[in-house]
C-alpha positions, -999 to +999 in steps of 0.1 A: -329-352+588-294-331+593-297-302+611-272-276+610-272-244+633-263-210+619-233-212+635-217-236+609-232-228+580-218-190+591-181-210+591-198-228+555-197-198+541-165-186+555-146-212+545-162-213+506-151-178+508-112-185+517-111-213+491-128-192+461-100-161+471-074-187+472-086-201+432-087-163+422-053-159+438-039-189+422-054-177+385-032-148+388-001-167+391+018-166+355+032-199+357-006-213+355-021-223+320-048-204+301-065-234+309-058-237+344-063-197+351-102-205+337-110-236+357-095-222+384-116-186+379-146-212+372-140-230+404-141-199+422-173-182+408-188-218+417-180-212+452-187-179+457-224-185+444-232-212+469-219-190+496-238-166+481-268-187+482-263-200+519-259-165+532-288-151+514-307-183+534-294-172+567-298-132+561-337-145+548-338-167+582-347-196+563-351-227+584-349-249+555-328-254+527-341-279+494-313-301+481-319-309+444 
């Protein structure tokens, strides 16, 4: 079994954070491709949910966390 404190899964989140504003950032710039623009908007939603998800497990206090 992994164990991971709170502590990193607090720098997790943080860094799932940077990297979705940094997609969203990226989506604005007008040299990007419709395409581009929506997997890079896509990529970010993706990563803001999971840090969603892993700080909704640390506000809860959860101890464990299910990978499927």
């Amino acid at each position: 079994m992994i164990k991971l404190t709170t502590t990193e899964i607090a720098w997790i989140i943080g860094e799932l954070d940077r990297n979705a504003a940094i997609n969203t950032n990226a989506a604005t710039n007008p040299e990007a491709s419709t395409i581009e623009k929506g997997l890079l908007n896509l990529k970010a939603e993706n990563l803001t949910s999971i840090s969603n998800k892993l700080q909704k497990a640390l506000d809860n206090g959860d101890k464990r966390i299910a990978i499927i």
